[in-house]
C-alpha positions as a printed Julia matrix, in Angstrom:
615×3 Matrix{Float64}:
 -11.41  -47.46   -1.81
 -12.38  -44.42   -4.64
 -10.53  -41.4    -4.0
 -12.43  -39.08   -2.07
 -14.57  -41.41    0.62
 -11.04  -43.32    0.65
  -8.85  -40.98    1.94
 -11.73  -40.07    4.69
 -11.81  -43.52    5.47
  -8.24  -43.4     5.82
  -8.14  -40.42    7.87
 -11.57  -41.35    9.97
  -9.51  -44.81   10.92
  -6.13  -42.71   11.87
  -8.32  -40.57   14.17
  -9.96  -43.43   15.81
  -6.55  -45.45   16.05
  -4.32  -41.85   17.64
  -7.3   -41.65   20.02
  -7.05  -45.42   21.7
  -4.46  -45.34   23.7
  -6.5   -42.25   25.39
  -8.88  -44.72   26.66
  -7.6   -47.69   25.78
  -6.43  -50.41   28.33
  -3.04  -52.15   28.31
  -4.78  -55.33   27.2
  -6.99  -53.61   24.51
  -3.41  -51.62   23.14
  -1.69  -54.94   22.9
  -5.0   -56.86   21.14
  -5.15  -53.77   18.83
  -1.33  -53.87   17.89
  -1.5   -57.71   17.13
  -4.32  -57.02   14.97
  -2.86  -53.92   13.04
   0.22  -55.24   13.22
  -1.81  -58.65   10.81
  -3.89  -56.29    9.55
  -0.35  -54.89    7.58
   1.01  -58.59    6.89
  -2.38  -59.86    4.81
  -1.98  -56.45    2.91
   1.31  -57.6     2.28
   0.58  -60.46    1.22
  -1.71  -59.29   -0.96
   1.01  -57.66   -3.15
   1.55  -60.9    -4.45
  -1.84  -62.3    -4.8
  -2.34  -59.16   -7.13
  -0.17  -61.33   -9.76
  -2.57  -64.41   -9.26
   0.06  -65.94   -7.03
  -1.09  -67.83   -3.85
   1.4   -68.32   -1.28
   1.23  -71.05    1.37
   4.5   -70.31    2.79
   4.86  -66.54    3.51
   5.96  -67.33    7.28
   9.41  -68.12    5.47
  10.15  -64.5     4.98
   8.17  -63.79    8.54
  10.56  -65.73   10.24
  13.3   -64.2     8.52
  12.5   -61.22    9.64
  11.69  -61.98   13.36
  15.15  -64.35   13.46
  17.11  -61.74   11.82
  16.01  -58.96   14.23
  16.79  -61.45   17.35
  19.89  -62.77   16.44
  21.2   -59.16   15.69
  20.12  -57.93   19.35
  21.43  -61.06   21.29
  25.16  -60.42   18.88
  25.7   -57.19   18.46
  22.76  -55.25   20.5
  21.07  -53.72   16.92
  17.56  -52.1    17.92
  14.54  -52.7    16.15
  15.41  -50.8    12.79
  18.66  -52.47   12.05
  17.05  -55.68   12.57
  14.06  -54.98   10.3
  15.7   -53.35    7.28
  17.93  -56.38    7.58
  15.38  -59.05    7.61
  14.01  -57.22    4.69
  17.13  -57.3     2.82
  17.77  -60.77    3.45
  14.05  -61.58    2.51
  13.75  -59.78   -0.19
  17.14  -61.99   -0.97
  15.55  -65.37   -0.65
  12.55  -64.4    -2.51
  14.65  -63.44   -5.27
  16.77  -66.36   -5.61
  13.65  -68.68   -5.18
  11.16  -67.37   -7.04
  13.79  -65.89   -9.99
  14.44  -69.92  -10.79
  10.42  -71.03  -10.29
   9.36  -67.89  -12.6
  12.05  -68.85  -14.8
  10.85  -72.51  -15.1
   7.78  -71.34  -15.49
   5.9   -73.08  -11.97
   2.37  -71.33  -11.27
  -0.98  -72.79   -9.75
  -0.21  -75.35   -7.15
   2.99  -75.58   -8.13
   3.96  -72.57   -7.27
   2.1   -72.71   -4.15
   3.65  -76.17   -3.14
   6.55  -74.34   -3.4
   6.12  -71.99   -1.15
   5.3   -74.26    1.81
   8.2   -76.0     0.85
  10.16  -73.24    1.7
   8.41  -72.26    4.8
   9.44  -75.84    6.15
  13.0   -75.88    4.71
  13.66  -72.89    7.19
  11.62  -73.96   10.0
  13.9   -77.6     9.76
  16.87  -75.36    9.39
  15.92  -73.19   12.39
  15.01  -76.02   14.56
  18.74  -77.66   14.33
  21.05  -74.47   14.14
  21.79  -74.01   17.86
  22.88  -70.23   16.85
  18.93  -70.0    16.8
  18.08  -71.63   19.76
  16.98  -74.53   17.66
  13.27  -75.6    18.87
  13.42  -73.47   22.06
  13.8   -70.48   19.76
  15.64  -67.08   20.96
  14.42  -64.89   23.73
  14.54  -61.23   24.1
  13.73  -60.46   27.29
  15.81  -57.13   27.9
  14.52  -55.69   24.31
  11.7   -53.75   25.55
   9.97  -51.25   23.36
   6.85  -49.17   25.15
   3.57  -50.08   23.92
   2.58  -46.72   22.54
   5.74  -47.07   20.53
   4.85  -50.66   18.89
   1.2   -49.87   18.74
   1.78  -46.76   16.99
   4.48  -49.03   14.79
   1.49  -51.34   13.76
  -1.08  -48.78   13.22
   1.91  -46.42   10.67
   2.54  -49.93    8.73
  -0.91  -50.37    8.08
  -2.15  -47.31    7.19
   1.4   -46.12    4.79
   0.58  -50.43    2.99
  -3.08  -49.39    2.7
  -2.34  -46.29    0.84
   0.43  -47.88   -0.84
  -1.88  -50.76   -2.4
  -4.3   -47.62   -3.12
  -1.65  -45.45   -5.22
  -0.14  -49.16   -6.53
  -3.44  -50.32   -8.46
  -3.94  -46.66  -10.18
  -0.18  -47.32  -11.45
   1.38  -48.74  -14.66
   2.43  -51.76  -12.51
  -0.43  -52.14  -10.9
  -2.73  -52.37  -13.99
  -0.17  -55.08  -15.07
  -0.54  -56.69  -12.19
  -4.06  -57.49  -12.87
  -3.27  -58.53  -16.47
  -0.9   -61.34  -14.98
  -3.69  -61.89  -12.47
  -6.52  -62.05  -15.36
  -4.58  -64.0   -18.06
  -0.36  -64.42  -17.94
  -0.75  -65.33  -21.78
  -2.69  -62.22  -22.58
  -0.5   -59.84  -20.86
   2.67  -60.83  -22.47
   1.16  -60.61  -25.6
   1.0   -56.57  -24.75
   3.92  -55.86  -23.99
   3.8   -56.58  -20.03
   6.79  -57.99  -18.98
   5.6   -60.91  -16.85
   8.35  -62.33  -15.28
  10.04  -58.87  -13.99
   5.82  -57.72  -12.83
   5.81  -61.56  -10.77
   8.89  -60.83   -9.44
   8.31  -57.04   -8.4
   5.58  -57.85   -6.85
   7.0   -61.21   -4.85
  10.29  -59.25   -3.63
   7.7   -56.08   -2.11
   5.6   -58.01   -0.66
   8.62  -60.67    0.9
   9.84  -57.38    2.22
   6.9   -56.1     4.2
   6.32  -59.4     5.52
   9.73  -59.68    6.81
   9.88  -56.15    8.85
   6.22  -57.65    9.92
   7.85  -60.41   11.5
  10.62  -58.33   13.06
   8.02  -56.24   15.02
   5.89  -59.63   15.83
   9.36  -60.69   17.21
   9.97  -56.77   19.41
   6.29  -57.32   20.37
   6.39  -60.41   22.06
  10.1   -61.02   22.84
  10.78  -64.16   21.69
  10.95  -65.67   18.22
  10.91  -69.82   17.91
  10.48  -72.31   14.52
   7.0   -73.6    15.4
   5.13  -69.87   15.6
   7.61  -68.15   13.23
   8.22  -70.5     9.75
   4.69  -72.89   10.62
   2.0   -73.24    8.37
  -0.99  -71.98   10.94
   0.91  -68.09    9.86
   0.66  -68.37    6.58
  -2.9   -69.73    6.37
  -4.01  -67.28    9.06
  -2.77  -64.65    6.18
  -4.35  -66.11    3.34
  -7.47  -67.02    4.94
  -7.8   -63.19    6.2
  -7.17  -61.94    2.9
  -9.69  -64.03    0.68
 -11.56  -63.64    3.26
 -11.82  -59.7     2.73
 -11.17  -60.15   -0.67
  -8.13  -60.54   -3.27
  -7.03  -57.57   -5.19
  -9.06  -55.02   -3.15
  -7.59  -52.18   -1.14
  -9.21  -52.71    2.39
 -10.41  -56.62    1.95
  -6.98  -57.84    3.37
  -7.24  -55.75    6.86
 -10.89  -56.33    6.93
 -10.66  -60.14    6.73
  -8.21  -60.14    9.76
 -10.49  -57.68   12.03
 -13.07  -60.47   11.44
 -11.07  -63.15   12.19
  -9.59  -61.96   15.03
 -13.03  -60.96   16.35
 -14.35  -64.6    15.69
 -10.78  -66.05   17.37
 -11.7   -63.52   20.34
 -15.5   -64.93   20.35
 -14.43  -68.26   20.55
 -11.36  -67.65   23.26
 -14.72  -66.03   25.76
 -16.94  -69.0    24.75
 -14.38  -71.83   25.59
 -13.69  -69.88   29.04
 -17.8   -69.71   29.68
 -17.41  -73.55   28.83
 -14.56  -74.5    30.82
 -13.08  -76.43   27.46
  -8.93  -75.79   28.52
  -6.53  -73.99   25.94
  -6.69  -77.42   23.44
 -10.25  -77.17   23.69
 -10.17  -73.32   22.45
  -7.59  -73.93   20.0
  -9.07  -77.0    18.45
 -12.75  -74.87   18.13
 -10.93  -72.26   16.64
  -9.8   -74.62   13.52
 -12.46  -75.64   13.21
 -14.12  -72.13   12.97
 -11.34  -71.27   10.39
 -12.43  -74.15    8.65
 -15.72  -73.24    8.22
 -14.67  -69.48    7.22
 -12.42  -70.98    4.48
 -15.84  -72.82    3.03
 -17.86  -70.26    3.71
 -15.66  -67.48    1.32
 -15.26  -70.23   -1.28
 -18.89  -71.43   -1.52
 -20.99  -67.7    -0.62
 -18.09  -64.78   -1.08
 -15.45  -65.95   -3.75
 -14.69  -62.02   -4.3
 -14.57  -61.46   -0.35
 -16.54  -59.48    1.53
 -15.78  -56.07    0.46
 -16.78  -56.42   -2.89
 -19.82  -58.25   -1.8
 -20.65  -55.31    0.49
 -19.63  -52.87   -2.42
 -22.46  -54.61   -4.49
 -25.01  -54.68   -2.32
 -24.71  -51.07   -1.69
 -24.86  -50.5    -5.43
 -27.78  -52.63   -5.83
 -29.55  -50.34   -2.75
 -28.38  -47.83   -4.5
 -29.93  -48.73   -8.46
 -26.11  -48.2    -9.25
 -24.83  -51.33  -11.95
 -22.1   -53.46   -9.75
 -19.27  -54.08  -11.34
 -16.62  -56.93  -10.83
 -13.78  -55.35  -11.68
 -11.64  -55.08   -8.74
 -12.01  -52.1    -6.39
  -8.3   -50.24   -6.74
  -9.04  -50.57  -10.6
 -12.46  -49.5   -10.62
 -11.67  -46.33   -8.47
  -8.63  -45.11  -11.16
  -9.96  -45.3   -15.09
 -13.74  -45.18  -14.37
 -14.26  -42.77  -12.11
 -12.05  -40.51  -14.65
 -13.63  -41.87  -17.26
 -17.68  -40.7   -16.07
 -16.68  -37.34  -16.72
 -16.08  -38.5   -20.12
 -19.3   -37.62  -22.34
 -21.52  -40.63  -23.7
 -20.22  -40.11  -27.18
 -16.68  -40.42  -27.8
 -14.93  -37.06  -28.36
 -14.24  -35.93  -31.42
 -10.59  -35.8   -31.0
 -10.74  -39.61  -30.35
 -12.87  -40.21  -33.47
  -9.65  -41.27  -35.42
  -7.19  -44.25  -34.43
  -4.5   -44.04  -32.98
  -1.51  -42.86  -34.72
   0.77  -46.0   -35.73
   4.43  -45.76  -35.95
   4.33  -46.26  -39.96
   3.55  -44.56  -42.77
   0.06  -44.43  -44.1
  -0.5   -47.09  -46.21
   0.16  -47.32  -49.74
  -3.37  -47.55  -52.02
  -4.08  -51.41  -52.97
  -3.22  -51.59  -57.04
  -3.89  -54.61  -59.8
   0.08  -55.32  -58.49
   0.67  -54.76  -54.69
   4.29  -56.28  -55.21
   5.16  -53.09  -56.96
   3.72  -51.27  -53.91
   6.2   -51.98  -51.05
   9.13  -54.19  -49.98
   9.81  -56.69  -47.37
   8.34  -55.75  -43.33
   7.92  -59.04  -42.73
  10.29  -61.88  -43.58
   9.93  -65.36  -42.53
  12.58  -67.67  -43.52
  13.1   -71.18  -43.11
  11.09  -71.63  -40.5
  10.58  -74.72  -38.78
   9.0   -76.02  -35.52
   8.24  -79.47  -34.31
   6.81  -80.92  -31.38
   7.55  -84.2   -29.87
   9.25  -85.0   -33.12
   5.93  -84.0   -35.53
   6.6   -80.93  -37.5
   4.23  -78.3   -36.88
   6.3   -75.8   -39.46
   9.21  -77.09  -41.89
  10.77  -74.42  -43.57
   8.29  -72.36  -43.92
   9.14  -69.07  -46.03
   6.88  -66.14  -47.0
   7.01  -61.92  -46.84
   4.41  -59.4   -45.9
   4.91  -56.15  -47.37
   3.98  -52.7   -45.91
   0.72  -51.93  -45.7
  -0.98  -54.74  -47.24
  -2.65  -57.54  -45.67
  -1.42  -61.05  -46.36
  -3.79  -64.3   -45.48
  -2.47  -67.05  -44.36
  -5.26  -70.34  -45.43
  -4.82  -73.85  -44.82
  -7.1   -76.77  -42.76
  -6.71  -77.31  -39.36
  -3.36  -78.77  -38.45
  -1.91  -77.33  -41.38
   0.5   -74.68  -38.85
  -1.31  -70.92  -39.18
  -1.52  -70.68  -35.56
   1.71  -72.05  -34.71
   2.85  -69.63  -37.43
   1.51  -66.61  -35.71
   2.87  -67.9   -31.76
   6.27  -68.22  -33.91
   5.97  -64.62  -35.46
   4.92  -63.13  -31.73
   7.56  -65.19  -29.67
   5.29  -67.36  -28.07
   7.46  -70.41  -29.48
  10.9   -70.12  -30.61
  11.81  -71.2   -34.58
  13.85  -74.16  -34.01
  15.12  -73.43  -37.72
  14.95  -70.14  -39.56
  14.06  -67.18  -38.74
  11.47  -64.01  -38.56
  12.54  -60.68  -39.65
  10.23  -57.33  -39.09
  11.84  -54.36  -40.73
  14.8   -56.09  -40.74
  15.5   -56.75  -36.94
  15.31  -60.26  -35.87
  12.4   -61.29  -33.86
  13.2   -64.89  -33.47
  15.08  -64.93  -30.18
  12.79  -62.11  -28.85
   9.92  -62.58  -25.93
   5.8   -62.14  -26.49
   6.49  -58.81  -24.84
   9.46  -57.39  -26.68
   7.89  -58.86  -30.1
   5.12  -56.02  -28.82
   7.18  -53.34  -27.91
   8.57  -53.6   -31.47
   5.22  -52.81  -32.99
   3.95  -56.13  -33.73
   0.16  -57.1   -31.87
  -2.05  -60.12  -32.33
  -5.58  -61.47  -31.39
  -5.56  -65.13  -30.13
  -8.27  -67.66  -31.94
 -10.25  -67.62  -28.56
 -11.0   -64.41  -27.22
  -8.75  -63.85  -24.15
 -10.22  -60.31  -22.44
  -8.86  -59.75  -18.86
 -12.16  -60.54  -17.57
 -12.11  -58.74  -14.12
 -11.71  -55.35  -16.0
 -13.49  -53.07  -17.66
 -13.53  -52.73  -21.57
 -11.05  -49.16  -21.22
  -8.42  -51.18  -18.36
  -8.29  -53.75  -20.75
  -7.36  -51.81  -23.75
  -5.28  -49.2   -21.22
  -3.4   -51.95  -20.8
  -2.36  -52.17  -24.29
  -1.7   -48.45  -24.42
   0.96  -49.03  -21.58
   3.14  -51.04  -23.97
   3.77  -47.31  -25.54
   3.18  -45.05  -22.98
   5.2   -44.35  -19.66
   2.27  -42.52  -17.81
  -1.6   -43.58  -16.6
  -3.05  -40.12  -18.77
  -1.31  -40.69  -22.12
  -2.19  -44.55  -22.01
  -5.83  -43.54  -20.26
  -6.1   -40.94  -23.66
  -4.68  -43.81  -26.2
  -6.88  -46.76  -24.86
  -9.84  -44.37  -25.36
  -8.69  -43.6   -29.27
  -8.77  -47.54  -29.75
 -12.09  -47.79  -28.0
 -13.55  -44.83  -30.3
 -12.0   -46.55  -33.61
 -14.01  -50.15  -33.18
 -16.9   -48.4   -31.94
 -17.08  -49.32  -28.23
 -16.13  -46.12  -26.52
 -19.48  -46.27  -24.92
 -19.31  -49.54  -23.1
 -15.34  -48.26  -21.75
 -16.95  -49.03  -18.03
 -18.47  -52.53  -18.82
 -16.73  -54.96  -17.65
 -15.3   -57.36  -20.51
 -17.35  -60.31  -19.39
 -20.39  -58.81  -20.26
 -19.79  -57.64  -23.89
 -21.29  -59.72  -26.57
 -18.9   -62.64  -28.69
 -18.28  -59.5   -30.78
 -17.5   -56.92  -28.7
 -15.2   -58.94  -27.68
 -13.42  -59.16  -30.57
 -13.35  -55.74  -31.16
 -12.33  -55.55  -27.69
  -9.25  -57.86  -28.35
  -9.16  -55.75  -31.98
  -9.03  -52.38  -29.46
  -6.59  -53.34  -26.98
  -3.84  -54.24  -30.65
  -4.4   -50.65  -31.74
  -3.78  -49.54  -28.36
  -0.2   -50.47  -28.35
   0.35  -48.42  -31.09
   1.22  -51.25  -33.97
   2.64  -51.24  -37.49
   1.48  -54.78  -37.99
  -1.38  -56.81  -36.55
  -1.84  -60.82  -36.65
  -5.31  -61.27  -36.74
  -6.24  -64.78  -35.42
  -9.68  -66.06  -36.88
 -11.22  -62.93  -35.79
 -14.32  -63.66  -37.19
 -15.07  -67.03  -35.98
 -18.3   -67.21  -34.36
 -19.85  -64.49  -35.66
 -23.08  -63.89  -38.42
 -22.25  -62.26  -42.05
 -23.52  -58.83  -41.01
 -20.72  -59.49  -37.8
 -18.28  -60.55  -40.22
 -18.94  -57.53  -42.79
 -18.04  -54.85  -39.82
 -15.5   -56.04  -38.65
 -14.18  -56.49  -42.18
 -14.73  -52.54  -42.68
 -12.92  -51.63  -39.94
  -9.86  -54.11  -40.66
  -9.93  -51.89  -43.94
 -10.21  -48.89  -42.3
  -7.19  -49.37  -40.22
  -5.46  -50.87  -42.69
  -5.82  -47.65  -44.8
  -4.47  -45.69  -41.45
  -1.13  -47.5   -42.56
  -1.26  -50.83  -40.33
  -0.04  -54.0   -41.79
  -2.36  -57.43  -41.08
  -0.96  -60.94  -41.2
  -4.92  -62.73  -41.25
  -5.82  -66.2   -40.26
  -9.01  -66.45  -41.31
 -11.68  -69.57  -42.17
 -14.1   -67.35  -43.94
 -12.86  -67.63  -47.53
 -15.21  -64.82  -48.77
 -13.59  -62.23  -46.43
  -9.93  -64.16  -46.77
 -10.68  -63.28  -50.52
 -12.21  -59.38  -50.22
  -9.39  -57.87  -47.54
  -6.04  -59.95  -48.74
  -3.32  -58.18  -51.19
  -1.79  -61.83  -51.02
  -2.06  -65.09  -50.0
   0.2   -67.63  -48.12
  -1.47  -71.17  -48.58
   0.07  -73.91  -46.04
  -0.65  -77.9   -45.42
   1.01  -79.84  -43.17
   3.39  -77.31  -42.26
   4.29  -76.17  -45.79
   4.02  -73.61  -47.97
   1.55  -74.63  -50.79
   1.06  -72.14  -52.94
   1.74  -68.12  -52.79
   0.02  -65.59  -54.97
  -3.21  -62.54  -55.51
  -6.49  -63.61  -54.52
  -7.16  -63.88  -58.02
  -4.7   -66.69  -58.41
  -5.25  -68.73  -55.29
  -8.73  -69.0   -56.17
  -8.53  -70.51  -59.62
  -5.59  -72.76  -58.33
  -7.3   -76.32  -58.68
  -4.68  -78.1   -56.49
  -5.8   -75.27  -53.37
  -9.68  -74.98  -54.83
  -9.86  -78.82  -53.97
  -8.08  -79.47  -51.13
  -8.73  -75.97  -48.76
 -11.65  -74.24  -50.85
 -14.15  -76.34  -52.26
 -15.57  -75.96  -55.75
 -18.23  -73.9   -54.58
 -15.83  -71.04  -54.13
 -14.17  -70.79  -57.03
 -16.27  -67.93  -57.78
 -15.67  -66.32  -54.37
 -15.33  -62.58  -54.26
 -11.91  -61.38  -55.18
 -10.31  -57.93  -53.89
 -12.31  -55.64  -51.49
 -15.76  -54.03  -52.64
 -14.99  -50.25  -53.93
């Protein structure tokens, strides 16, 4: 939904929807309620499914809601606000406690799913045998009566304020995290997006909204009981409707359900023309839902609003892009106004928190002291020792590569430095303040960034979301971040493919695109994880200019690199490990006319290699 056509969408559908019950028959108000009325609960579930997460047991917090609203009238005669904001509450409640201990022990994928059912039945049980609740019979309501108008108009307010909500949600800082979660956990945390709180934000608001659902369900048709309230058939009807429409998209949750319940309506008329009995209907209608779910997973993975969205483009000679619609409609429509060629303001990168760097002399020691202290460190796993007391120091503004075979520890090295693993032993020091006990995230938020060895781009965004998203480790608001991310963009040179989406950039744009999205969280040191892997010598040389060129804006690298040539032209220093050990430490110069590392890591040949960076 873009901005402009959005909001007339929006206010084209609360036209239509004031002017029903004009016309509009008693049966045809209560269809329309039930299908607003899900229309709200798959965009609430969708809050969660922004994250990546895929609930199978969202009826939990449904009957909560319902149950809590019923049990309030029948005790102590609360209408149908109490009731709500108290489901919510306790919802919100059991969402937290649940999903704080599965987030915490790190359950996703199925997991987390099977989960989720497991919930949905561990209330439905409980319901079933608490006679407070009716047990299987459920709890009727018979004297709560709310006028149609009233709960119609109810259904048709909840959708329209969650619609809007998702809108103004995926052009926020938490929504764009969202997505990062969504597109790669690992990523995210590595920019300063604080996964765990984002997962649970979004699982508490959307347990929430599904709970005052389920307390209107309840008003709506009097009665609440285990089977309808806590079963599985709810929560698949939900997530069925919303892949169905499509995941991450503002309308493709509502949509779905208007289909389905027009299909569930088209089969209900059928089965009477056919005489097949309500188990007839009902077992024609699974198998209809059936064929939906293979149908969206087979022909419309992204749901059928971004398929429709792409076909229109395609009528329209417009590129489609896959990036998803909230996200699309924020940073790119902003950013077309932009002109082709990045400004001139954005020409230089952006400003890190240090100093400018020092100039490289014969004696770099002599240049700076300590930034980066790593002492002692050690890390095993499964009882083989990855690190063992590892010890080494990058100074301020230089760069310092870290060499050594495969196995030897550089990578476990740099997921010790960025809090990806713990140091079992030891212990990392930037600027003095300990890192070791820190979190990807708050290693981030302290100014240090890395690449990973394989490119991880959000792939569902565009090349200026996914360096915007870097930005936001730095910057509290969408403009500053939007103005940042752009500054990183214009400093590797791909400023003028910010509205491609990151899946079709070349092997090195990527890497300039993981290089970008570093800078944009404003760092005073960078690990750079075999950046140039993959890539041809002329690839190799640019990307070796610009790690010089930022480097001379006063950032710091710690460099993992396989290409000895460039290891030897951009390092001040080098750290030399095997088997988890430090080898050898020392200038270019010296590491390459060491015999012990020229035979074991080098080779012969490059004993001669290039030393110190070309004037």
């Amino acid at each position: 939904m873009r901005s402009a056509p959005g909001l007339s969408l929006l206010a084209a559908f609360v036209l239509a929807a004031a002017s029903v019950p004009l016309w509009g028959s008693g049966y045809s108000i209560n269809l329309l309620t039930q299908i607003f009325l899900f229309g709200f609960l798959a965009a609430a579930w969708n809050f969660m499914a922004l994250t990546g997460l895929v609930s199978l047991g969202h009826a939990a917090f449904f009957g909560v809601g319902g149950y809590a609203t019923a049990w309030l009238y029948l005790t102590w005669g609360a209408d149908l606000m109490i009731g709500a904001l108290a489901g919510a509450a306790l919802a919100m409640f059991l969402a937290f406690v649940v999903y704080w201990m599965a987030f915490r022990s790190g359950l996703r994928g199925i997991y987390f799913s099977g989960l989720t059912l497991v919930l949905a039945e561990a209330l439905r049980f409980a319901a079933i045998n608490t006679p407070a609740l009716g047990r299987s019979q459920g709890l009727e309501l018979v004297s709560l009566h709310l006028p149609p108008f009233l709960l119609y108009g109810l259904s048709v307010a909840l959708l329209v304020l969650t619609v809007a909500g998702t809108w103004w949600l995926l052009r926020s800082p938490l929504g764009y995290r969202l997505q990062a979660v969504r597109e790669n956990e690992g990523a995210a945390e590595a920019l300063g997006v604080h996964t765990f709180r984002v997962k649970l934000a979004a699982t508490l608001l959307s347990a929430g909204l599904v709970a005052i659902g389920g307390a209107l369900h309840a008003v709506l048709l009097r009665f609440v009981e285990p089977e309808s309230d806590f079963g599985l058939s709810l929560s698949l009807n939900l997530l069925l409707g919303t892949f169905l429409g499509g995941t991450g998209t503002v309308l493709g949750p509502p949509v779905g359900i208007v289909v389905l319940f027009g299909l569930r309506e088209g089969i209900a008329r059928l089965g009477e023309l056919l005489a097949l009995g309500s188990s007839g209907i009902y077992a024609l209608q699974q198998v209809l839902y059936g064929a939906v779910l293979m149908l969206v997973v087979v022909a419309l993975p992204d749901g059928l609003v971004t398929q429709v969205r792409r076909w229109w483009a395609a009528s329209r000679g417009a590129p489609a892009q896959a990036a998803p619609e909230g996200l699309q409609g924020g940073t790119q429509a902003a950013s077309k106004a932009e002109p082709e060629a990045a400004p001139a303001a954005l020409s230089a990168p952006p400003a890190p928190a240090s100093p400018a760097a020092p100039s490289r002399s014969s004696d770099p020691s002599a240049a700076a002291s300590p930034y980066l202290e790593v002492v002692d460190v050690s890390r095993s796993f499964r009882g083989i020792a990855a690190l063992s007391n590892v010890s080494f120091e990058l100074r301020r503004g230089e760069i310092l590569g870290l060499i050594g075979p495969n196995g030897a520890g550089k990578t476990t090295m740099f997921n010790v430095v960025s809090g990806i693993f713990p140091a079992q032993l030891g212990e990392v020091r930037f600027k003095g303040e300990r890192l070791s006990a820190l979190a990807p995230h708050q290693v981030c938020r302290r100014g240090v960034a890395r690449t990973f060895q394989v490119v991880q781009p959000f792939a569902g965004l565009t090349v200026l979301e996914n360096a915007l998203i870097g930005a936001l480790a730095r910057h509290a608001r969408i403009g500053e971040a939007r103005e940042a991310a752009l500054a990183a963009l214009a400093q590797v040179d791909l400023h003028a493919k910010r509205d491609l989406t990151a899946t079709s950039l070349t092997l090195q744009d990527r890497k300039m695109l993981e290089f970008a999205r570093a800078l944009a969280t404003g760092p005073e040191l960078i690990l750079l994880d075999e950046v140039m892997a993959g890539l041809n010598e002329s690839e190799k040389s640019q990307i070796a200019d610009k790690i010089l060129e930022i480097r001379d804006a006063g950032v710091s690298f710690l460099l993992v690199e396989h290409n000895m040539r460039a290891v030897m032209r951009l390092s001040d220093r080098i750290v030399v490990l095997d088997h988890g050990k430090v080898v050898a430490t020392g200038l270019p110069s010296e590491i390459a006319r060491d015999p012990g590392v020229i035979s074991v890591y080098l080779g012969r040949s490059l004993a001669h290699a290039p030393v110190g960076r070309a004037a």
